[in-house]
C-alpha positions in Angstrom: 14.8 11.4 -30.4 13.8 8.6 -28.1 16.6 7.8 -25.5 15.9 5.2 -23.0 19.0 6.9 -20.7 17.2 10.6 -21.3 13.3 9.7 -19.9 10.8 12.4 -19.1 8.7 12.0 -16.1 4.9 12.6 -16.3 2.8 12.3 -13.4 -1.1 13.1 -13.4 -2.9 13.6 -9.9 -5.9 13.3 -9.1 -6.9 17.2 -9.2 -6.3 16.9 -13.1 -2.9 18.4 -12.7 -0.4 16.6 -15.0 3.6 17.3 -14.4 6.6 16.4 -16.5 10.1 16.3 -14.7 13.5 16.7 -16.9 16.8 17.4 -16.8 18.2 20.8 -18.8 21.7 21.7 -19.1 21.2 25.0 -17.9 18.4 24.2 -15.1 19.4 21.3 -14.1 16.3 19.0 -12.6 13.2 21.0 -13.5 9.5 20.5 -13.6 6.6 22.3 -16.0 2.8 22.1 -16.0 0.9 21.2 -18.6 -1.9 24.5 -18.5 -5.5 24.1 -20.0 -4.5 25.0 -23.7 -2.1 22.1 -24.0 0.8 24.1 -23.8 3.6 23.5 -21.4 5.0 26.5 -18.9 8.2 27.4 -18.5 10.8 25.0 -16.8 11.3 25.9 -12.8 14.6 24.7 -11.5 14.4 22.0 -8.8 18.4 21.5 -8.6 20.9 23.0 -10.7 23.9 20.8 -10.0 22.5 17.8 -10.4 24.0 15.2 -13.0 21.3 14.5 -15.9 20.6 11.2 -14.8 17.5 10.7 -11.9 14.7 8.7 -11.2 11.3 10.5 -10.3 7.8 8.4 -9.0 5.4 9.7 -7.3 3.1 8.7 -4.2 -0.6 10.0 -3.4 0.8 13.5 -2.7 4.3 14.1 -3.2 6.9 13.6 -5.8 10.3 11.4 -5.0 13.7 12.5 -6.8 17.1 10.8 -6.4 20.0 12.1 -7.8 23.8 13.0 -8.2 25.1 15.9 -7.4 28.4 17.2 -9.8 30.5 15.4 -6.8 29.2 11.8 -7.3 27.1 12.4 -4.1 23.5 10.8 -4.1 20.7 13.0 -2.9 17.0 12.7 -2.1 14.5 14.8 -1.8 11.1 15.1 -1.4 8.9 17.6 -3.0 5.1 19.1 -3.5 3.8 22.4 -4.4 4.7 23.9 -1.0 8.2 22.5 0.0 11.3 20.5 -1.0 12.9 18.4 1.6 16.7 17.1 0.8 18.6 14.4 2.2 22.2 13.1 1.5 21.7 9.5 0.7 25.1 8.0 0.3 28.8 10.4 -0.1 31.2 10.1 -2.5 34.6 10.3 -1.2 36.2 11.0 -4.4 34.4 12.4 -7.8 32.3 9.4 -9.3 30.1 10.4 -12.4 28.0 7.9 -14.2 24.8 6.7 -14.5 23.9 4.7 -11.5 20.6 3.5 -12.7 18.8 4.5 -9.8 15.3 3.2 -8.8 13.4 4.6 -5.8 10.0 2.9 -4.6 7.8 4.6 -2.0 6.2 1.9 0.3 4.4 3.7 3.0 6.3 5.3 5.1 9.3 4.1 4.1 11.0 4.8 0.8 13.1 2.4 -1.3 16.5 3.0 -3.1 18.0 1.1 -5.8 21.2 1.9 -7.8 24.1 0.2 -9.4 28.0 1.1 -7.9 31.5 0.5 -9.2 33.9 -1.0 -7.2 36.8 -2.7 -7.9 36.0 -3.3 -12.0 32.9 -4.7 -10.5 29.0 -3.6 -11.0 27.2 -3.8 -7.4 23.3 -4.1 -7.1 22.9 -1.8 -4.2 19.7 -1.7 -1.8 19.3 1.5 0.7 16.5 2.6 2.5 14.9 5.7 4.3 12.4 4.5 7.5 10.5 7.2 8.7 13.1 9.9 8.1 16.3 7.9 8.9 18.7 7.0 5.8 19.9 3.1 6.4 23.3 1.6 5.5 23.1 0.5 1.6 23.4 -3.4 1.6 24.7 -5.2 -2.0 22.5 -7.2 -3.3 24.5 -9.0 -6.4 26.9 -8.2 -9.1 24.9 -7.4 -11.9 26.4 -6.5 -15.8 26.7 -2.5 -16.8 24.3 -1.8 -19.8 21.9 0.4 -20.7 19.1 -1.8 -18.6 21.5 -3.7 -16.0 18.3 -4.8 -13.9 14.7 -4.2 -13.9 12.7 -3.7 -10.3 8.7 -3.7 -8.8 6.6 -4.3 -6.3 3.7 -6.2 -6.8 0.8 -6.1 -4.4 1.5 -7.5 -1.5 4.4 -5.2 -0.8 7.3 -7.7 -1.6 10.0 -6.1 -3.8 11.6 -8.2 -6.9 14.7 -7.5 -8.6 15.1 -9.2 -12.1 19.1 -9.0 -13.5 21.3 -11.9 -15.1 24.2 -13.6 -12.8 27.5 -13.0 -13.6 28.4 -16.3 -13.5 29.7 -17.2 -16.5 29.2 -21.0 -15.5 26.0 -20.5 -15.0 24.5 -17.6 -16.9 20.8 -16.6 -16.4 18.0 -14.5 -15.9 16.5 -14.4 -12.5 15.7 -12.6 -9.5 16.0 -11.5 -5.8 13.0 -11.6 -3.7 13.2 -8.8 -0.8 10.6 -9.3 2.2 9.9 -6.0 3.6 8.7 -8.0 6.9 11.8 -10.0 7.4 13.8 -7.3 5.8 15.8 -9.7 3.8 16.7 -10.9 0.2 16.2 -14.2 -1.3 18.6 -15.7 -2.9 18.9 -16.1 -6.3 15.9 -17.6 -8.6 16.3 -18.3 -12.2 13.6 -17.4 -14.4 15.4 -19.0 -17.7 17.5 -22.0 -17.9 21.3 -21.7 -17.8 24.0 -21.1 -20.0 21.8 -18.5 -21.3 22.6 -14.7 -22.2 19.8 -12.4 -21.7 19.7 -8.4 -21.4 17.2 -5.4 -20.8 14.9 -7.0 -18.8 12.0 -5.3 -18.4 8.6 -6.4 -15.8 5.5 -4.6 -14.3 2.5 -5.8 -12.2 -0.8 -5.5 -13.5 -4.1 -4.8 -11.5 -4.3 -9.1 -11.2 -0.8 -9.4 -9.3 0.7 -11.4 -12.5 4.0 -10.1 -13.3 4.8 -9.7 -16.9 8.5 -9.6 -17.8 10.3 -9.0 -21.6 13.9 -9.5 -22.2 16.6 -9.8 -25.2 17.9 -13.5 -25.7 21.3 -13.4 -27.6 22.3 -16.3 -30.1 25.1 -16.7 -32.7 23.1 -15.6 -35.5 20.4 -13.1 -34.0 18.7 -11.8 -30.9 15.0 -12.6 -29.6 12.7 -10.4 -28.0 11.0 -12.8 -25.4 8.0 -12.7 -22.8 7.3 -14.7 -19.8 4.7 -14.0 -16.7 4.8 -15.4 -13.4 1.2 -16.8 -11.4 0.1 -14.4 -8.5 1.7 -16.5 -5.1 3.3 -19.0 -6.4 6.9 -19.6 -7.8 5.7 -20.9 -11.2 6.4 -19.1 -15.1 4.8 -19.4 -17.9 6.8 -20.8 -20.8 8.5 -18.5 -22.9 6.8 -17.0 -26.5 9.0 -15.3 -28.7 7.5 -11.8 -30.1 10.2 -11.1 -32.4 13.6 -12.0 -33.8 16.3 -9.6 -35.5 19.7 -9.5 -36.3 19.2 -6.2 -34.2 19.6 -5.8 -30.9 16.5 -4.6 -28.5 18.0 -2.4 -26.4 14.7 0.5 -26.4 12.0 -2.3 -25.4 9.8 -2.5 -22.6 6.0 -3.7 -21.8 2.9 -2.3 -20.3 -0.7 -3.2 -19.5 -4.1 -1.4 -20.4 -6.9 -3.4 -18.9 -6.8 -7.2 -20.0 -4.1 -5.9 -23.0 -0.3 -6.7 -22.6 1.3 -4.4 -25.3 5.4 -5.4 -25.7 7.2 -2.4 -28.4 10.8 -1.7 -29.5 11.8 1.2 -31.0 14.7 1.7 -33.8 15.5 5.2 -35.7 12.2 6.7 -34.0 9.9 4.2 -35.4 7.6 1.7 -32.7 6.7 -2.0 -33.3 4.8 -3.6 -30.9 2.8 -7.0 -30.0 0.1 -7.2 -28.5 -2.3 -9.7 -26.5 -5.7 -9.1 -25.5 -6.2 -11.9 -23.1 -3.2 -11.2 -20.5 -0.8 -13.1 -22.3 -2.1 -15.9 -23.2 -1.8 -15.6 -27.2 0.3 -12.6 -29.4 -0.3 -11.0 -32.3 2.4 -10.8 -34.9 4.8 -8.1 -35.2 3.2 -4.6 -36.4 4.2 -0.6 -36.8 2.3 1.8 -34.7 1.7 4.6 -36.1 2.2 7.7 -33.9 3.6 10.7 -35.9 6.3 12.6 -34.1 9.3 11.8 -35.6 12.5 13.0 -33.9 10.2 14.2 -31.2 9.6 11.0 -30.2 10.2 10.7 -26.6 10.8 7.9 -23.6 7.9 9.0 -21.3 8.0 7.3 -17.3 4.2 8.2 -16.9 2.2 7.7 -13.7 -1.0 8.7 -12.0 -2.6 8.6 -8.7 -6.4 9.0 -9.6 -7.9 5.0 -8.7 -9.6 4.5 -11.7 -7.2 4.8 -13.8 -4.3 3.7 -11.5 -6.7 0.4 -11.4 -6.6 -0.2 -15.1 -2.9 0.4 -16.3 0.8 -1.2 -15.8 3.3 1.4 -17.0 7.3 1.5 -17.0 7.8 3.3 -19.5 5.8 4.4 -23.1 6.5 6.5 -26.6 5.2 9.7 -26.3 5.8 13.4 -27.6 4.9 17.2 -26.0 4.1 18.4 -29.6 0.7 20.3 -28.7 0.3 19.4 -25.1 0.6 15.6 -24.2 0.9 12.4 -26.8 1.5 8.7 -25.3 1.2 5.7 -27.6 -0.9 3.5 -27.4 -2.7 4.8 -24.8 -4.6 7.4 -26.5 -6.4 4.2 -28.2 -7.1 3.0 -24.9 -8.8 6.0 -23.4 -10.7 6.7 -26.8 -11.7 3.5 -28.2 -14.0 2.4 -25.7 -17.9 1.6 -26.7 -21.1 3.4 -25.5 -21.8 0.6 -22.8 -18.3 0.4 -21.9 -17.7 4.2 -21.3 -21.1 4.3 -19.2 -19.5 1.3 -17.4 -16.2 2.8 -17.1 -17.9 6.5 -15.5 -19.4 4.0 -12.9 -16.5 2.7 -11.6 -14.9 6.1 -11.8 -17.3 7.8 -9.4 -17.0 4.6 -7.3 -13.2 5.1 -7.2 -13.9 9.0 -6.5 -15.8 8.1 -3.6 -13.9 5.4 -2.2 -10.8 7.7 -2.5 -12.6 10.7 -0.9 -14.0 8.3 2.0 -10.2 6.7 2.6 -9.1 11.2 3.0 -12.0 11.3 4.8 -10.9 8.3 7.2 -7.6 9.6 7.2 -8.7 12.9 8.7 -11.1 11.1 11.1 -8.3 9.1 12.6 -6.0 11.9 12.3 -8.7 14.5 14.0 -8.9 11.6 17.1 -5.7 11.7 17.4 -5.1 15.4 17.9 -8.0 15.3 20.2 -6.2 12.8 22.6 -3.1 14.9 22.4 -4.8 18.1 23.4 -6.3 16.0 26.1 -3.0 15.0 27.5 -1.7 18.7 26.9 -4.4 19.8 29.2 -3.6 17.3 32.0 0.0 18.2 32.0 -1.2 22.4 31.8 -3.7 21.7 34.9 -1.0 19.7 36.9 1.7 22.2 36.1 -0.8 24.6 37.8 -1.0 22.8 40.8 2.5 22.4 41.1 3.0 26.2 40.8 0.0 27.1 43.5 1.9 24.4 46.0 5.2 26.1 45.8 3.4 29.8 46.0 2.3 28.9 49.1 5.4 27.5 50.2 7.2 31.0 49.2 4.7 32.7 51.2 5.3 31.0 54.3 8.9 31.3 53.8 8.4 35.2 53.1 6.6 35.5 56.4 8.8 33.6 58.4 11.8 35.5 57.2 9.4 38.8 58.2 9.2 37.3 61.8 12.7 36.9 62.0 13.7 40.2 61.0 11.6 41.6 63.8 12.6 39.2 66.7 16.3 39.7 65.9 16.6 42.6 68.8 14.8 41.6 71.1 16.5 38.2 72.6 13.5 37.0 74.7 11.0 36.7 71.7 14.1 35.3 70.0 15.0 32.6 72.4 11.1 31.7 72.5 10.7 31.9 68.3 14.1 29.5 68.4 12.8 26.7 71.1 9.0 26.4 69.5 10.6 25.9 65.8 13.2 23.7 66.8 10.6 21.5 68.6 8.5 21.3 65.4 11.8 20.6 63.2 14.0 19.1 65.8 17.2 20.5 64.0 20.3 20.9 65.7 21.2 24.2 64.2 18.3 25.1 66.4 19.9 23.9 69.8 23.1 25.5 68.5 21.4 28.6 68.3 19.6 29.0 71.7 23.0 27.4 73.3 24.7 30.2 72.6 22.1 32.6 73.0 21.9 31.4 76.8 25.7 31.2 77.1 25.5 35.4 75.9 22.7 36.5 78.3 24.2 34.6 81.2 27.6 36.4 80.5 25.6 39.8 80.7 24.1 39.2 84.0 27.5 38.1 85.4 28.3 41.4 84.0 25.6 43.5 85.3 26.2 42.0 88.6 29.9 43.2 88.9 29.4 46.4 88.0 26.3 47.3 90.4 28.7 45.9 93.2 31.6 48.4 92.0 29.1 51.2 92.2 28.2 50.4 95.9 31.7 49.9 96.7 32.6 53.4 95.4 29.5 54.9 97.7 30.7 53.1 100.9 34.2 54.6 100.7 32.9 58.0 99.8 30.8 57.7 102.9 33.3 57.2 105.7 35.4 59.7 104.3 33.0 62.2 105.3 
């Protein structure tokens, strides 16, 4: 049954490898593989106590998960086919369970985090981010409404980060956004898209491969609500007036939009059944309200799908699209994209993909390059630091050798006070120390006390003859 709160994240990489992320009761976060016979393995646990609401995207070559733990805590982690990395993002200090809406944008090195908070009977638009490795302090951006879609995020081409919600001023009541400048690291302040006094819900917006940004939301009157589109001029702070691409006395809570090429397709879906409108001229003109017919019935499902391989990255705008896993991999209104193309147009299309190919494998290839040079000048200043620590360690052998055989000289002058005296005068001439002069002090002060001593007793002995003498 399509849920808007329970998506399923598909990603296809450029090897051909496609993956579908999910939440299970029993597995928690898991991921399978679609295999070659368009069936899906078995689920592998990513994290089992995770709360069933996440976000997933992924970059060139890893995925991107943030989550809840069963505490309230929220977690990130980072994960490819070899490794998970997991970081504690922001602690509950009591148990907190509910869907935070959370959004995560990888720019680079540095990843983006968005997610609603309640505080105080109040809904917070919160703003964290990760730069290279190191989790900042989350920043509020605005007080937003808790529904199903309280705000709606991208980041168009030129790396600047917009934020569509409607104010909570009940005054003033509006659609707009928050501008964040990943330069200035900053947010705007607050710029209307509608005029005021006017309620509006699930916004929904994407970027297509022009920079325009394409946005749908719900307009709410007395008598019925509106499904409405606007788009916004690449650089400049100017929208399009609004077209209205359907009206019921039903609400559009499971709407979105997406771009194929030069086609804006905006759908709702009620009991498992898509309408859409369509315009094949980037918005310029709509079709009228129609059924799309895509058989899956209660196995209809809201599909987040991505892919990293250029050519087809190049071409598409996805948030999120109708799809089903019944025999292997089912997204509307893309499977008419990829297969209704014309002879000229296909031979067109495999020329740009090979272009794409080989620009991608030339940006690896630069990649490597730089990344080979700079290995090379780190070995290179490895080898500077290995010869100099060599030098360093012949220096001080020689000085322990010296050493060695001046303590060998000492031990055999040490009985014999001549050489001794002599050893002490010529090294404390060289080294003028004073524990030198000390030394041969006192060695003078000893052998002058021994001659005095000498002296005595040979004039005893001569003493003792003389008497023994004239005895006789």
């Amino acid at each position: 049954m399509y849920n808007f709160s329970n998506k399923q994240y598909v990603f296809k990489q450029f090897s051909g490898k496609i993956w579908n992320f999910s939440h299970d009761v029993k597995l928690g976060i898991c991921y399978s593989n679609l295999t070659k016979r368009n069936t899906w393995t078995e689920p592998i646990s990513i994290e089992k106590k995770a709360y069933q609401h996440f976000y997933a995207a992924m970059d060139d070559e890893r995925f991107h998960l943030i989550y809840q733990d069963l505490h309230g805590n929220i977690i990130y982690s980072k994960f490819d086919e070899m490794s998970i990395m997991t970081l504690p993002i922001l602690n509950s200090k009591s148990p907190s369970l509910y869907n935070k809406h959370f959004y995560l944008i990888p720019a680079n090195d540095n990843i983006h985090f968005l997610y609603i908070l309640l505080y105080n009977n109040n809904v917070l638009l919160t703003h964290q981010m990760l730069i290279n490795g190191t989790v900042g302090s989350p920043k509020v951006i605005d007080y937003v409404y808790n529904n199903n879609l309280p705000y709606s995020a991208i980041r168009d081409k030129s790396g600047n980060i917009y934020v569509f919600y409607q104010s909570t001023d009940t005054t003033n009541m509006q659609l707009g956004y928050r501008l964040f400048s990943e330069e200035q690291d900053i947010w705007s302040k607050f710029i209307p898209v509608t005029g005021p006094g006017i309620n509006c819900d699930f916004p929904s917006a994407i970027v297509d491969n022009s920079n325009i940004i394409h946005i749908c939301f719900q307009k709410r009157s007395p008598r019925y609500y509106e499904l409405v589109y606007k788009q916004k001029i690449p650089d400049k702070s100017i929208w399009s007036d609004e077209t209205v691409i359907h009206s019921s006395v039903y609400p559009f809570e499971n709407s979105s939009i997406l771009c194929l090429d030069e086609k804006v397709i905006i759908y709702w879906v009620r009991n498992d059944i898509i309408y859409y409108c369509f315009s094949n001229n980037k918005g310029n003109s709509w079709s009228k309200p129609a059924k799309y017919n895509f058989p899956a019935g209660r196995q209809l499902l809201c599909i987040s799908y991505n892919t990293n391989i250029p050519y087809e990255l190049s071409r598409i705008a996805i948030r999120d699209i109708p799809g089903s896993f019944a025999n292997g991999l089912k997204l509307a209104f893309y499977q008419d994209f990829l297969g209704n193309n014309n002879v000229s147009s296909t031979q067109e299309s495999l020329k740009n993909m090979i272009v794409d190919s080989f620009k991608y494998l030339k940006e690896g290839i630069d990649n490597l390059t730089e990344g080979n040079k700079t290995l090379k000048n780190q070995i290179r200043e490895l080898e500077l630091i290995q010869k100099n620590l060599i030098r360093e360690k012949e220096r001080y052998s020689i000085k322990l050798n010296l050493l060695e055989n001046e303590l060998k000289q000492l031990k055999q002058i040490t009985g014999k006070p001549e050489k001794f005296k002599e050893y002490i005068r010529q090294h404390a001439s060289e080294k003028h120390h004073s524990s030198y002069t000390e030394i041969v002090d006192n060695k003078n002060n000893n052998s002058n006390n021994d001659e005095c001593k000498i002296k005595k007793t040979m004039r005893l002995k001569k003493f003792e003859k003389i008497k023994r003498f004239r005895k006789k």
